[in-house]
C-alpha positions as CSV (number, residue, x, y, z in Angstrom):
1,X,131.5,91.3,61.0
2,X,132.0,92.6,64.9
3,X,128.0,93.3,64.8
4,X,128.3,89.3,64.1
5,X,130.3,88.4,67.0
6,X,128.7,90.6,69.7
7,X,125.3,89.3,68.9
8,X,126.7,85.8,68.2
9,X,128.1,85.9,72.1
10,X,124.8,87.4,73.7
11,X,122.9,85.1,71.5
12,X,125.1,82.3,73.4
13,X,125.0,83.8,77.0
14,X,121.0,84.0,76.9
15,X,121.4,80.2,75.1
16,X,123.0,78.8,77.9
17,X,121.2,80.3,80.8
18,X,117.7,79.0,78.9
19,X,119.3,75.6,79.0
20,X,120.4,76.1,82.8
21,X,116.3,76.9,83.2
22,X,115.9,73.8,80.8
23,X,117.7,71.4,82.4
24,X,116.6,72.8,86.2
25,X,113.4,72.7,85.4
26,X,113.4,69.0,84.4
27,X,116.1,67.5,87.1
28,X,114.1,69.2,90.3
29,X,111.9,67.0,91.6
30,X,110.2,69.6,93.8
31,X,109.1,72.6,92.5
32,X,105.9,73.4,94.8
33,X,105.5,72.5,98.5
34,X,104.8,73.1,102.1
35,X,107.0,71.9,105.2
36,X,106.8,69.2,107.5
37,X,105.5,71.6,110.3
38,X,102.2,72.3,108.3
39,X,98.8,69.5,108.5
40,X,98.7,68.5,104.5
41,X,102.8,68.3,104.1
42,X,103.7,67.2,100.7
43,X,105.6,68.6,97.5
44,X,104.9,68.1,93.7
45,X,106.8,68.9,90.9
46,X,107.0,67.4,87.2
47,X,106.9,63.7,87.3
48,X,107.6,63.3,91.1
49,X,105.3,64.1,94.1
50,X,105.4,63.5,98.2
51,X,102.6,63.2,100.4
52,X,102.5,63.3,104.1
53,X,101.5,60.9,106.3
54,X,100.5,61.0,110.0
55,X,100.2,64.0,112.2
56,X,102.1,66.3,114.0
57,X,105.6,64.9,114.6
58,X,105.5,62.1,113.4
59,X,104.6,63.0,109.6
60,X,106.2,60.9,107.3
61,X,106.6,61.8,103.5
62,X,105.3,58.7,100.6
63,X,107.0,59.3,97.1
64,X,106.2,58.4,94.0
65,X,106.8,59.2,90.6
66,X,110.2,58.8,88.1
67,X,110.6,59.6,84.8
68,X,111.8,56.3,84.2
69,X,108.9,54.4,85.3
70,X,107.0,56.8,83.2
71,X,103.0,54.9,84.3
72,X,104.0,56.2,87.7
73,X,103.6,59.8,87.0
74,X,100.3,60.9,88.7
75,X,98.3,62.4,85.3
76,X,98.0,62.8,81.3
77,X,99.1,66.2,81.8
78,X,102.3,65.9,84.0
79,X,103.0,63.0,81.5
80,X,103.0,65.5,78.3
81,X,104.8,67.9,80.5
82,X,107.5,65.8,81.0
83,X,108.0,64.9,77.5
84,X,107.6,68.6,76.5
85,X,110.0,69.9,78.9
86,X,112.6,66.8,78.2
87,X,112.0,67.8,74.4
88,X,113.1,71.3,75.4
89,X,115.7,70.5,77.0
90,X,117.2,68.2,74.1
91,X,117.2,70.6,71.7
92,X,118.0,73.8,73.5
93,X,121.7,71.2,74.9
94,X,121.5,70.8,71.2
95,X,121.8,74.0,70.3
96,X,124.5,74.7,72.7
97,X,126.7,71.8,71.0
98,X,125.9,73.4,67.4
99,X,127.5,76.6,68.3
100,X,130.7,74.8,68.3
101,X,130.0,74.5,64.5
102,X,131.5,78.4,64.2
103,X,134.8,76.2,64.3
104,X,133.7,74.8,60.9
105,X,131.0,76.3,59.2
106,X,129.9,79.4,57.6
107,X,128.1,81.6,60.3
108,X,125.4,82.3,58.5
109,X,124.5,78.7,58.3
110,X,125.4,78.0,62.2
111,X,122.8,81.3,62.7
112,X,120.5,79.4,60.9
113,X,120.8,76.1,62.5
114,X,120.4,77.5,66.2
115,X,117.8,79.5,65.1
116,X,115.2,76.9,64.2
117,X,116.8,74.6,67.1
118,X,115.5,77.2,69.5
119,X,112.3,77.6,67.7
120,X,111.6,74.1,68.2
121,X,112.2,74.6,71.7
122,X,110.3,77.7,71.8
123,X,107.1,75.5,70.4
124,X,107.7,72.7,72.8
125,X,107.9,75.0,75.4
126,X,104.5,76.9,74.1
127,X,102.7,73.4,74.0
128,X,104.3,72.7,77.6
129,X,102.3,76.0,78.3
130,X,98.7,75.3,76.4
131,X,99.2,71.2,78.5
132,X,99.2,72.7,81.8
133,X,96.2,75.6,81.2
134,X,94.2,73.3,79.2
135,X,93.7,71.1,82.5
């Protein structure tokens, strides 16, 4: 029964900081990019990318690209992306709120639960992974 706890509380604490990865992952617009002082300035990240415009001072940065105008996302595979990293994210938050189930339910069963939750996530994620290479 204390084995049960301890590993219940790690099982929690790495939970939560895959869902902080989750959740950063999807909210950051910008994930790789070069500055304004540079000739091609422009970022790109999952559904949302900046290009620069002009030259030297006077660069401007164009944006496009929200999840919720999901035709304005740049390609097929940033599109899958998306939905695989927002599927992620959904179930690993959704794991998170079934670990309140200790409250109520047989461990064993809340084990259970979170387990295939995560290995959900862990197969979106590893389709997320086989999207991007297959480009």
């Amino acid at each position: 029964m204390r084995n049960s706890r301890a590993i219940g509380v790690l099982w929690a604490i790495f939970t939560i900081c895959l869902a902080i990865i989750d959740v950063v992952v999807f909210i950051q617009p910008y994930w790789i990019g070069d500055s304004m002082n540079t000739p091609y300035a422009g970022y790109f990240g999952l559904f949302h990318y900046c290009v620069g415009e002009g030259s030297g001072d006077q660069q401007e940065l164009t944006c496009q690209g929200t999840f919720a105008d999901f035709a304005s996302i740049p390609s097929g595979a940033f599109k899958a992306a998306s939905v695989f990293v927002l599927l992620s994210m959904v179930l690993i938050l959704s794991c998170i709120a079934c670990m309140a189930l200790f409250f109520f339910c047989n461990t064993a069963t809340v084990y259970k639960t979170c387990a295939w939750l995560q290995l959900l996530c862990g197969c979106a994620e590893g389709e997320l992974r086989g999207v991007i290479t297959s480009d």
